[in-house]
Biopython code that builds the backbone (N, CA, C, O; Angstrom):
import numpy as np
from Bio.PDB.StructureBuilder import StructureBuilder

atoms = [
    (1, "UNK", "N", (47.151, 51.385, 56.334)),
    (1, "UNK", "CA", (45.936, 52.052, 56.718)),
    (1, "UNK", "C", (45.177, 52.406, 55.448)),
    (1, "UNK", "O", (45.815, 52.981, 54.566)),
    (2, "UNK", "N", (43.792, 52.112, 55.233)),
    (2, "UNK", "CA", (42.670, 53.018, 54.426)),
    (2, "UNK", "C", (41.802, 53.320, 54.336)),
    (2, "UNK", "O", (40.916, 52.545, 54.696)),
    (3, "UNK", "N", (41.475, 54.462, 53.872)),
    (3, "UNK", "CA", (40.665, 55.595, 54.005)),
    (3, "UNK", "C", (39.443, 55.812, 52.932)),
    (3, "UNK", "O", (39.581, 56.210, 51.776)),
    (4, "UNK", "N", (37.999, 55.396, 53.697)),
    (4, "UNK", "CA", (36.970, 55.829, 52.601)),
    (4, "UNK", "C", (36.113, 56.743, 53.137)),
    (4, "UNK", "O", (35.511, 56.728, 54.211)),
    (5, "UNK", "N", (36.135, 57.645, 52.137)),
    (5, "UNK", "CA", (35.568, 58.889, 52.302)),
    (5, "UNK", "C", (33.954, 58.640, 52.572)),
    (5, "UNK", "O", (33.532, 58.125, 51.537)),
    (6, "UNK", "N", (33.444, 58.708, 53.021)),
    (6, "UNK", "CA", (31.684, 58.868, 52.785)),
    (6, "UNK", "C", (31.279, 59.971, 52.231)),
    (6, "UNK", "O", (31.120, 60.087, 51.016)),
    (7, "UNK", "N", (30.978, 61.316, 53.479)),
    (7, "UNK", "CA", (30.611, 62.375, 53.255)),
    (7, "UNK", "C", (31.597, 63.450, 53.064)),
    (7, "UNK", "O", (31.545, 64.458, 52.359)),
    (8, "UNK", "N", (32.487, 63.012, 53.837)),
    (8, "UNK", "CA", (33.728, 63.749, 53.882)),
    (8, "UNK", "C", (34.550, 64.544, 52.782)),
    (8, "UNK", "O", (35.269, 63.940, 51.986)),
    (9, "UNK", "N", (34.394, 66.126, 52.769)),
    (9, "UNK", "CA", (35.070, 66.744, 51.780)),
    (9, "UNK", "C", (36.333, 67.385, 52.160)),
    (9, "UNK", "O", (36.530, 68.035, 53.186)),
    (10, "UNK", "N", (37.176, 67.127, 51.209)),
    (10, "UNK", "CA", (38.724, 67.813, 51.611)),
    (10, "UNK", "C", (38.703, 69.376, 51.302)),
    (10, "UNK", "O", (39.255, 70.054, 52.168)),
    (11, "UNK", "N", (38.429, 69.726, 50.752)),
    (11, "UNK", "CA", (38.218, 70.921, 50.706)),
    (11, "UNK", "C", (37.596, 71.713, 51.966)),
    (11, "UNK", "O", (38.050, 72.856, 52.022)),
    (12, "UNK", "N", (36.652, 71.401, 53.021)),
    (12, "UNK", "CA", (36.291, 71.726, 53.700)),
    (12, "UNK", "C", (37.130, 71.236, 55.104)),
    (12, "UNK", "O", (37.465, 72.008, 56.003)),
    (13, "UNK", "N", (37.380, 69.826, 55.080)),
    (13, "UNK", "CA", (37.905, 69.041, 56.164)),
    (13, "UNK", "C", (36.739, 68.577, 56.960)),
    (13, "UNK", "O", (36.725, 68.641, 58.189)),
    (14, "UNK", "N", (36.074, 68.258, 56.473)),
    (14, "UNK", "CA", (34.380, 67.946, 57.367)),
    (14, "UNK", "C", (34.114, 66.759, 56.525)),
    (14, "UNK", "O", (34.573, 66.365, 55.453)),
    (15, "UNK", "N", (33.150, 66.279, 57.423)),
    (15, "UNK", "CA", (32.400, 64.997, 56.834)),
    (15, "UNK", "C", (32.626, 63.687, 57.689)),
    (15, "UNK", "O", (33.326, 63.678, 58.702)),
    (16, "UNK", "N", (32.015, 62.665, 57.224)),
    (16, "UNK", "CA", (32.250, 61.245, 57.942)),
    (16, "UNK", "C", (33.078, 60.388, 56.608)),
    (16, "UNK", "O", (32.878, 60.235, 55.403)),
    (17, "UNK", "N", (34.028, 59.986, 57.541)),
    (17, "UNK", "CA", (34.928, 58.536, 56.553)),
    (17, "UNK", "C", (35.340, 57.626, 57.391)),
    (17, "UNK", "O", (35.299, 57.747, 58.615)),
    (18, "UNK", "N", (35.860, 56.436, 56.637)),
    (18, "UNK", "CA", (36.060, 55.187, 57.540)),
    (18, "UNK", "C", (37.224, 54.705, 57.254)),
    (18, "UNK", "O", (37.606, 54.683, 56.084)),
    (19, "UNK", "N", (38.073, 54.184, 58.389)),
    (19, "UNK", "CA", (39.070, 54.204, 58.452)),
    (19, "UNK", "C", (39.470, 52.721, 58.884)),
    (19, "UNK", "O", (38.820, 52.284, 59.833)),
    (20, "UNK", "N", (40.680, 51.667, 58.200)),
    (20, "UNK", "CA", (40.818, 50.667, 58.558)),
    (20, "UNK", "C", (42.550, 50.611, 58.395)),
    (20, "UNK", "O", (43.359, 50.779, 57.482)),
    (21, "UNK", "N", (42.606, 50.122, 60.499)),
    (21, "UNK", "CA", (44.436, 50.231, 60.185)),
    (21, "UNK", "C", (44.590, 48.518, 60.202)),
    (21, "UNK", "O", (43.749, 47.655, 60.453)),
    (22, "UNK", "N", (45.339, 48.463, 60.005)),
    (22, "UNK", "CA", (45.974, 47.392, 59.693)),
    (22, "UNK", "C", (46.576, 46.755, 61.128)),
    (22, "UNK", "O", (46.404, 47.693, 61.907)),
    (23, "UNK", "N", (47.176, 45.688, 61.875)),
    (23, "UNK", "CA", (47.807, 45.149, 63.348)),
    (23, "UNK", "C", (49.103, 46.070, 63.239)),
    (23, "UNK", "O", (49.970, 45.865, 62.389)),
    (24, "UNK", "N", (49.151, 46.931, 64.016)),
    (24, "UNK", "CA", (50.472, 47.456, 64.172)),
    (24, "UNK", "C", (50.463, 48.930, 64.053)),
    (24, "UNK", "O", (51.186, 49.635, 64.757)),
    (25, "UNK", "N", (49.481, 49.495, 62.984)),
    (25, "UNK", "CA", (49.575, 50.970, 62.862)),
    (25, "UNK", "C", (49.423, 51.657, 63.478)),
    (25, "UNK", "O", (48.754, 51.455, 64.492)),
    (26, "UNK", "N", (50.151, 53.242, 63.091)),
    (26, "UNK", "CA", (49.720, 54.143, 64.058)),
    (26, "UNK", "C", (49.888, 55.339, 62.943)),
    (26, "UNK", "O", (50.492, 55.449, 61.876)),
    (27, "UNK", "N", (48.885, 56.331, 63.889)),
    (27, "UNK", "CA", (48.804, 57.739, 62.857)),
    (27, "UNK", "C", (50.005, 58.189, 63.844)),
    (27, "UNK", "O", (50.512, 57.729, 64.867)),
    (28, "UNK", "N", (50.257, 59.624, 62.800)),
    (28, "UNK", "CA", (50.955, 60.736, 63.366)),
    (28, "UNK", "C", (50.390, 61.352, 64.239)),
    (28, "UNK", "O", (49.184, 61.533, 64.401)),
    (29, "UNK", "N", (51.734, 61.882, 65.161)),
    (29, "UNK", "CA", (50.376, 63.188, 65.939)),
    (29, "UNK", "C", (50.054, 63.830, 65.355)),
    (29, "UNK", "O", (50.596, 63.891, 64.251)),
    (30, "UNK", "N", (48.979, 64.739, 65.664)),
    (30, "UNK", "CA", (48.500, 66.000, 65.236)),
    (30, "UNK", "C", (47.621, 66.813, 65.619)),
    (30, "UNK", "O", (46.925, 66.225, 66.447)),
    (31, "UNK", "N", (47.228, 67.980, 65.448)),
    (31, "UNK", "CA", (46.699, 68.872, 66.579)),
    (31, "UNK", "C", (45.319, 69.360, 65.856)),
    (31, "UNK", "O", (45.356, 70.082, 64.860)),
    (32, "UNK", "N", (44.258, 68.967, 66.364)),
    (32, "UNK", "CA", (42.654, 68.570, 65.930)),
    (32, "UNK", "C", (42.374, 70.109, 65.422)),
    (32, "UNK", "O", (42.403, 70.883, 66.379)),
    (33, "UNK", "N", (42.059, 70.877, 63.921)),
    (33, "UNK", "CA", (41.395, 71.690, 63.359)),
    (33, "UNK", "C", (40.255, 71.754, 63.987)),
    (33, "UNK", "O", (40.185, 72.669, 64.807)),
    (34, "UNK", "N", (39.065, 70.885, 63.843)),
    (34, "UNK", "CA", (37.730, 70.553, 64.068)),
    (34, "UNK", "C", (37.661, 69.652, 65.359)),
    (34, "UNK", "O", (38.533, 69.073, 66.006)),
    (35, "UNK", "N", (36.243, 69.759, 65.490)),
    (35, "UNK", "CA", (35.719, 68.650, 66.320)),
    (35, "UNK", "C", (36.115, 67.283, 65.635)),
    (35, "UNK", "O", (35.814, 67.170, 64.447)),
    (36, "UNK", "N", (36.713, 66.306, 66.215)),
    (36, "UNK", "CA", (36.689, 65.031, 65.662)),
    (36, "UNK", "C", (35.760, 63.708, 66.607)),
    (36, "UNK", "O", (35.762, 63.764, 67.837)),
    (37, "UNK", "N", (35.239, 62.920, 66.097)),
    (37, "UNK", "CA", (34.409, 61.740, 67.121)),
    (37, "UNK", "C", (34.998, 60.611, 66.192)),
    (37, "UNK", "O", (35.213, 60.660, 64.981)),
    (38, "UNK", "N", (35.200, 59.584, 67.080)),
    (38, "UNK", "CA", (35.732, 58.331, 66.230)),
    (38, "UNK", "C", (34.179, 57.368, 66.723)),
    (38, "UNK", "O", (33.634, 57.862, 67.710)),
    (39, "UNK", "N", (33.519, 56.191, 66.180)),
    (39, "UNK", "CA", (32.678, 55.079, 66.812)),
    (39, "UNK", "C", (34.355, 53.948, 66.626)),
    (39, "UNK", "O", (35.359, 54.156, 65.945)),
    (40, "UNK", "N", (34.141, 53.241, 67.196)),
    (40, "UNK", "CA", (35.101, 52.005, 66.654)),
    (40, "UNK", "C", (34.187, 50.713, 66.609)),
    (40, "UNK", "O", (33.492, 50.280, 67.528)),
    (41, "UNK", "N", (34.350, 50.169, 65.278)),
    (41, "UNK", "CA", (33.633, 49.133, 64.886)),
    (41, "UNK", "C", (33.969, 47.617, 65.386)),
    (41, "UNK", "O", (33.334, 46.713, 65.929)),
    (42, "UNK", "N", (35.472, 47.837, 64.856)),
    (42, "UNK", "CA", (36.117, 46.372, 64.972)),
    (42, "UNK", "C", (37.731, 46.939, 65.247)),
    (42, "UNK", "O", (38.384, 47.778, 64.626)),
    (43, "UNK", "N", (38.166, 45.884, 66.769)),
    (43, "UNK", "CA", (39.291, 45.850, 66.948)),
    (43, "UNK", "C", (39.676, 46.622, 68.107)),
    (43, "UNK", "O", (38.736, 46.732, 68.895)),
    (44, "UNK", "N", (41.069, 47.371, 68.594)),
    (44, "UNK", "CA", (41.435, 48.099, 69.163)),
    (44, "UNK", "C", (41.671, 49.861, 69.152)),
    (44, "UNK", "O", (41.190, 50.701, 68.391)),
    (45, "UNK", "N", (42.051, 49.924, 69.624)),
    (45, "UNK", "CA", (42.472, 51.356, 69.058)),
    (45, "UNK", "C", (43.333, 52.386, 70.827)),
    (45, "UNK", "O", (42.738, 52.921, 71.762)),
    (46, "UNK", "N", (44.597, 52.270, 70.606)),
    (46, "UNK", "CA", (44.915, 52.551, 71.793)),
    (46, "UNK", "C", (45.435, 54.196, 71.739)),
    (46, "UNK", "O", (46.201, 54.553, 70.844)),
    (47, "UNK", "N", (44.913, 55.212, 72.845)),
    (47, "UNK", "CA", (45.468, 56.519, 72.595)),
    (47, "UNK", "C", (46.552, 56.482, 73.180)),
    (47, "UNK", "O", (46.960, 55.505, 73.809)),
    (48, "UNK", "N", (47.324, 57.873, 72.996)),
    (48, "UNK", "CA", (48.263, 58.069, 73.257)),
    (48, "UNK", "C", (48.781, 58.503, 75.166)),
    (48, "UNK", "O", (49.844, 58.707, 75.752)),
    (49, "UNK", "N", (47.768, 58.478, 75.424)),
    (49, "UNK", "CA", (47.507, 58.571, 77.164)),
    (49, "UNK", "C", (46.990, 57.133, 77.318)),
    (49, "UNK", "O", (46.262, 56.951, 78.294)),
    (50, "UNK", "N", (47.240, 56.073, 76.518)),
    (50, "UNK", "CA", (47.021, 54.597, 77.223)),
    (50, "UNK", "C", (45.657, 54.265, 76.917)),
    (50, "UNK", "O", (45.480, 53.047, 76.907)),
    (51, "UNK", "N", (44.577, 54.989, 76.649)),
    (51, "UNK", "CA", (43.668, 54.688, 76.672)),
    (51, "UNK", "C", (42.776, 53.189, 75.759)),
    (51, "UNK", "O", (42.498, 53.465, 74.592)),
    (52, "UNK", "N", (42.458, 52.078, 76.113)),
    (52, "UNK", "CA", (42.545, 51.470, 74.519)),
    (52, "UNK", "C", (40.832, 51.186, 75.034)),
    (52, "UNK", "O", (40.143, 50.845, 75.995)),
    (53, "UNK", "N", (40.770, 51.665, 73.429)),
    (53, "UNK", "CA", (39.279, 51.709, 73.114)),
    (53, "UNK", "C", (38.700, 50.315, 71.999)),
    (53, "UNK", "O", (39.295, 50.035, 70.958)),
    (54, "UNK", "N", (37.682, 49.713, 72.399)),
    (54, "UNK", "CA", (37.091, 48.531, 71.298)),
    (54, "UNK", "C", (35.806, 49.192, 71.102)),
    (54, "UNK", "O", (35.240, 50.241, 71.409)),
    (55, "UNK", "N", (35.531, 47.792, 70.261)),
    (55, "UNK", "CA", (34.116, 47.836, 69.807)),
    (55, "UNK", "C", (32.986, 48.329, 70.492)),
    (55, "UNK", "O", (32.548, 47.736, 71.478)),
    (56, "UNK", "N", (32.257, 49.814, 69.865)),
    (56, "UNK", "CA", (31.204, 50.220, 70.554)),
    (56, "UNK", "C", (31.909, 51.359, 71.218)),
    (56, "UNK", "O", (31.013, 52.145, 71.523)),
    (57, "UNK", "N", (33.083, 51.856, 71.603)),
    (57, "UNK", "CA", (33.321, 52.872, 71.958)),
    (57, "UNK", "C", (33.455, 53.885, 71.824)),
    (57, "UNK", "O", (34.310, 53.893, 70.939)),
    (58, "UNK", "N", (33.137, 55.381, 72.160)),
    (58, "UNK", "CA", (33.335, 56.673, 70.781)),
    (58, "UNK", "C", (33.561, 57.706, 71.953)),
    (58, "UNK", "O", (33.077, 57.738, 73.085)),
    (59, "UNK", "N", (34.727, 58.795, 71.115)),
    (59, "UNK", "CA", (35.168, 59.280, 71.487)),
    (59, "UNK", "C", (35.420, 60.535, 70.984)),
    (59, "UNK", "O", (35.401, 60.648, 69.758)),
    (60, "UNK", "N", (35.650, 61.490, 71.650)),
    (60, "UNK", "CA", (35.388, 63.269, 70.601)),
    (60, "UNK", "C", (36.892, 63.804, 71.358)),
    (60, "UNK", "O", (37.514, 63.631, 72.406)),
    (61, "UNK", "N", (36.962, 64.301, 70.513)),
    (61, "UNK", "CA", (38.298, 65.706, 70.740)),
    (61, "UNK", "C", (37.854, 66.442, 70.010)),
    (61, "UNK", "O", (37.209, 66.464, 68.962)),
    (62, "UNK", "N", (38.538, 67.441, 71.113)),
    (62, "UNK", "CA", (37.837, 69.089, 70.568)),
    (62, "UNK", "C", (39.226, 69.542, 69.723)),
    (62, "UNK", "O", (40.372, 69.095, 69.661)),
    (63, "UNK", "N", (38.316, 70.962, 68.946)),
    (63, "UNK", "CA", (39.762, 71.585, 68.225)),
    (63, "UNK", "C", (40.686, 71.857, 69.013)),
    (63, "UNK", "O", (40.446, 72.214, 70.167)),
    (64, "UNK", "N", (41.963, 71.734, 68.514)),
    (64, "UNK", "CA", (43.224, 72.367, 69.699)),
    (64, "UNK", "C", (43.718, 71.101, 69.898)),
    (64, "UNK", "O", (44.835, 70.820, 69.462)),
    (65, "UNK", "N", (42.829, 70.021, 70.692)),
    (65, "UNK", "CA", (43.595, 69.122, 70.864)),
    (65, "UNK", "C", (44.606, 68.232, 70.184)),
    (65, "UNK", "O", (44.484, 68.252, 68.959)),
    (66, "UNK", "N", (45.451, 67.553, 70.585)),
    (66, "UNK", "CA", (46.708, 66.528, 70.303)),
    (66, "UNK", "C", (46.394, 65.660, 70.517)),
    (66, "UNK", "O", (45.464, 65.442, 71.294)),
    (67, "UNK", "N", (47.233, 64.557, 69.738)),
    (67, "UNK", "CA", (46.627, 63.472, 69.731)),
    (67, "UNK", "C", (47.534, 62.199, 68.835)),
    (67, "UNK", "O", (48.176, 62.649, 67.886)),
    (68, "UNK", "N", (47.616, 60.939, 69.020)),
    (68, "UNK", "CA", (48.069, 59.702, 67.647)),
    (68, "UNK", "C", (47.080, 59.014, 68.376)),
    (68, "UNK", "O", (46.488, 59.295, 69.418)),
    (69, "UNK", "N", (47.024, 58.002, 67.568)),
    (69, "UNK", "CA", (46.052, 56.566, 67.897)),
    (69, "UNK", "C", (47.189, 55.195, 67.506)),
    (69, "UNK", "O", (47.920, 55.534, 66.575)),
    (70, "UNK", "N", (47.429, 54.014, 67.917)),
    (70, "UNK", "CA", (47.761, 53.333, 67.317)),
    (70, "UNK", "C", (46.686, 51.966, 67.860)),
    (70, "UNK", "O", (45.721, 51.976, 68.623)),
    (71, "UNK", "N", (47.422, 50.711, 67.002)),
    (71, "UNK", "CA", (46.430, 49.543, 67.221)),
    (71, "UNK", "C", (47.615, 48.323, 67.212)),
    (71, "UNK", "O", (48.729, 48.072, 66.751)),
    (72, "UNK", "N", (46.448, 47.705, 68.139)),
    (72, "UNK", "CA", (47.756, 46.486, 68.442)),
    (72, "UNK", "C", (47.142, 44.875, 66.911)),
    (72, "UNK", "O", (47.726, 44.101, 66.152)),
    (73, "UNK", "N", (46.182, 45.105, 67.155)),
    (73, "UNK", "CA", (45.482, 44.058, 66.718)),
    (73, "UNK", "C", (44.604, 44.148, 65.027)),
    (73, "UNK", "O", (44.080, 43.319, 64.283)),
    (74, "UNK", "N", (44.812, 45.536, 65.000)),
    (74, "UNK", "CA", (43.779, 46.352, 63.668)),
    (74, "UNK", "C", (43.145, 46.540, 64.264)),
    (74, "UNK", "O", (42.898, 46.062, 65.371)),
    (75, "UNK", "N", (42.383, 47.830, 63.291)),
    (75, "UNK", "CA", (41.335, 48.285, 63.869)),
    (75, "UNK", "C", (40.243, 48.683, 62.883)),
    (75, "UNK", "O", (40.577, 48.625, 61.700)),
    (76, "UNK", "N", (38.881, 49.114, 63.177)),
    (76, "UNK", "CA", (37.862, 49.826, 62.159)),
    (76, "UNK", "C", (37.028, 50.753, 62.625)),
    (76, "UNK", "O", (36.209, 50.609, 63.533)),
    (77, "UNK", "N", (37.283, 51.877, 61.881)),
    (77, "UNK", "CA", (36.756, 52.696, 62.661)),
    (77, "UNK", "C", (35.439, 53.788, 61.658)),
    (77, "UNK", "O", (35.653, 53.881, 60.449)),
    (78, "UNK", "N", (34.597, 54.282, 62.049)),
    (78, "UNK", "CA", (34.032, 55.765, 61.631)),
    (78, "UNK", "C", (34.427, 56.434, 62.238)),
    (78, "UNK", "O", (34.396, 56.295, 63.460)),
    (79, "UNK", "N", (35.062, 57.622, 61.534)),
    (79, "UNK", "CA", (34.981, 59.156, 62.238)),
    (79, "UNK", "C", (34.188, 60.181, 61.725)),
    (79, "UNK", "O", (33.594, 59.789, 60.721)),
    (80, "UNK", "N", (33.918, 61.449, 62.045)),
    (80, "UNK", "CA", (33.338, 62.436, 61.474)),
    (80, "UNK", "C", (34.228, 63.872, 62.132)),
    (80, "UNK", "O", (34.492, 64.069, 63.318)),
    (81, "UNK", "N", (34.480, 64.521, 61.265)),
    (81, "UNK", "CA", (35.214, 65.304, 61.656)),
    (81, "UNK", "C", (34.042, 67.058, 61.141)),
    (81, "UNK", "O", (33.440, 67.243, 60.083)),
    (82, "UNK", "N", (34.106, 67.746, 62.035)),
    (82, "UNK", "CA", (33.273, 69.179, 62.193)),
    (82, "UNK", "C", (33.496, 70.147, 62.574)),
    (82, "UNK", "O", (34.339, 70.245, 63.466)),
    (83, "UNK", "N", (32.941, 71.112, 62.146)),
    (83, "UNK", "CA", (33.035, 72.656, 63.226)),
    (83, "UNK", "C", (31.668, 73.190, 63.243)),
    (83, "UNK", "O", (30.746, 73.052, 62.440)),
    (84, "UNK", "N", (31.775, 73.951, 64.555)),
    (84, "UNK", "CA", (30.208, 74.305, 64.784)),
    (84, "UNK", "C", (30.594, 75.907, 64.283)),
    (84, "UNK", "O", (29.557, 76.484, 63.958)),
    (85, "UNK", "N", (31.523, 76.568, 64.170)),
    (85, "UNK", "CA", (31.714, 77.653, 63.841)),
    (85, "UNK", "C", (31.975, 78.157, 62.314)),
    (85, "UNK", "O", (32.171, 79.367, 62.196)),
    (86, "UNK", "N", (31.998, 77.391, 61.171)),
    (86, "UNK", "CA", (31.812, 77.734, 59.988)),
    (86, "UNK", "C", (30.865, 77.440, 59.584)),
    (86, "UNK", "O", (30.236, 76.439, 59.926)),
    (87, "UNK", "N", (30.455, 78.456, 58.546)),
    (87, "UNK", "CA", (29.340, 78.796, 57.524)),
    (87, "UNK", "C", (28.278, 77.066, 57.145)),
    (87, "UNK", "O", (28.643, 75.973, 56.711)),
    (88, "UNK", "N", (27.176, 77.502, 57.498)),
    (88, "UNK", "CA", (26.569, 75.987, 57.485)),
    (88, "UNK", "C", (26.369, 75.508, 58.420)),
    (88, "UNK", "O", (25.507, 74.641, 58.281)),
    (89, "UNK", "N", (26.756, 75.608, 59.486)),
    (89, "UNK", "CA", (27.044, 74.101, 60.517)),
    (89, "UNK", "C", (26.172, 75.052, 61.462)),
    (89, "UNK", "O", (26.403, 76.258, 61.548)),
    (90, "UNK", "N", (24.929, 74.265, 62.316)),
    (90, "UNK", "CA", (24.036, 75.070, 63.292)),
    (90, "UNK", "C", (24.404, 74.297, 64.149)),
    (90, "UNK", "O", (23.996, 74.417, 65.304)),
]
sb = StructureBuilder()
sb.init_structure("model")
sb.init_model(0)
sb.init_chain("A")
sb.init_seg("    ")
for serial, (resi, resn, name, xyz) in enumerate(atoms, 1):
    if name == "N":
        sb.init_residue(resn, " ", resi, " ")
    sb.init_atom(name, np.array(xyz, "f"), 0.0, 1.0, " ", f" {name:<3s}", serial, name[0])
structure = sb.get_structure()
């Protein structure tokens, strides 16, 4: 899997980056800080409730939520990850 940052600052955990897995990968679970939205560019991308998402599809989880993604085929994705509740964000 790799990871290019655009806007995206670690320090904050916000921003947009792009993400390319490889045929086979999968993230860890983990339980969403922020708002997260994925677009998917190229490929698959299957959730963990079955869901498999392609090209043109986008999808948000709220904070709190759980979650892995894996891919059968690779995948490419944008995400942007946010909060409407810290300093900055209207």
């Amino acid at each position: 899997m790799s990871l290019l940052r655009l806007s995206h600052d670690d320090k904050t955990g916000q921003g947009a980056y792009m993400i390319k897995m490889e045929p086979r990968a999968e993230t860890i679970r983990h339980v969403k800080k922020r708002r997260e939205e994925y677009l998917i560019i190229e490929g698959d991308l299957i959730e963990d409730d079955g869901t498999i998402l392609g090209p043109g599809d986008y999808v948000i989880y709220q904070p709190g939520s759980e979650h892995n993604s894996r891919t059968k085929n690779g995948c490419f994705l944008i995400g942007i990850d946010y909060s409407f509740s810290e300093p900055g964000n209207a």
